[in-house]
C-alpha positions in Angstrom: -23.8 -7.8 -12.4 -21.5 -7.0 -9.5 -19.9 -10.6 -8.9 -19.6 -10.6 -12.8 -17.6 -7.4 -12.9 -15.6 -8.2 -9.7 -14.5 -11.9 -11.4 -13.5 -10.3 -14.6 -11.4 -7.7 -12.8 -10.0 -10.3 -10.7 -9.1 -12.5 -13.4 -7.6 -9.1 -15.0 -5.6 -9.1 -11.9 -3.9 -12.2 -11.8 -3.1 -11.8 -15.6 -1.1 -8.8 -15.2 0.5 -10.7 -12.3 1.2 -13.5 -14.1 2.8 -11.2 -16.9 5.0 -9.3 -14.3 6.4 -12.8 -13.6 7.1 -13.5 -16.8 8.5 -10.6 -17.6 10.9 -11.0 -14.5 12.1 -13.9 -15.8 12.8 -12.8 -19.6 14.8 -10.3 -17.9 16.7 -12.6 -15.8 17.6 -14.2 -19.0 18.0 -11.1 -20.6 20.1 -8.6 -18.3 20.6 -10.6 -14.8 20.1 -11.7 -11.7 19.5 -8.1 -9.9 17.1 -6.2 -12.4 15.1 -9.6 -12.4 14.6 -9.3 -8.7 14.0 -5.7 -8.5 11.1 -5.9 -11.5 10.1 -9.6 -9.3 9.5 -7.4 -5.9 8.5 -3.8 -6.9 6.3 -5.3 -9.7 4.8 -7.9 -6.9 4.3 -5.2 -4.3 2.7 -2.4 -6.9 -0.1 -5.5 -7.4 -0.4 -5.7 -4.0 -1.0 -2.6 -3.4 -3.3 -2.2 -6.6 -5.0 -5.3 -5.6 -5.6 -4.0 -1.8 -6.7 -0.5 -3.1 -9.2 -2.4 -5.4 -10.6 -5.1 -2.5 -11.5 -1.9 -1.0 -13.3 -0.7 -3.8 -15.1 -3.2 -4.3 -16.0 -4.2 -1.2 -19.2 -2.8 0.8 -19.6 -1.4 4.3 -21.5 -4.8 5.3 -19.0 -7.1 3.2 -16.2 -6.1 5.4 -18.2 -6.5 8.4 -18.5 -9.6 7.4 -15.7 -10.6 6.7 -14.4 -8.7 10.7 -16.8 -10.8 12.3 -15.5 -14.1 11.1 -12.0 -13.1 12.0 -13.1 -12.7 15.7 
């Protein structure tokens, strides 16, 4: 059940991504250059950050230890 909700959430994620890009470049069409980069990089770095804060959520104490000890 947890891999299921993690994919779905996942796949939520990269939709809303997606759309931000989109969106980015309506508004390039729409109003310019500048307000297209500004919704491109705030709108990118907000998913990171949503993204990171959710990775961490999601992700148990031995999961991460995992994931240290194949850095190393």
């Amino acid at each position: 059940m947890k891999e299921f909700v993690i994919r779905v959430n996942n796949f939520v994620l990269y939709l809303l991504l997606g759309g931000i890009w989109i969106f980015s470049i309506i508004t390039l069409i729409m109003a310019g250059y500048l307000p297209a980069l500004g919704i491109l990089v705030g709108g990118s770095l907000g998913w990171c950050i949503v993204s990171g804060f959710w990775f961490v959520q999601s992700a148990t104490y031995d999961e991460l230890r995992k994931l240290n000890a194949n850095k190393s």
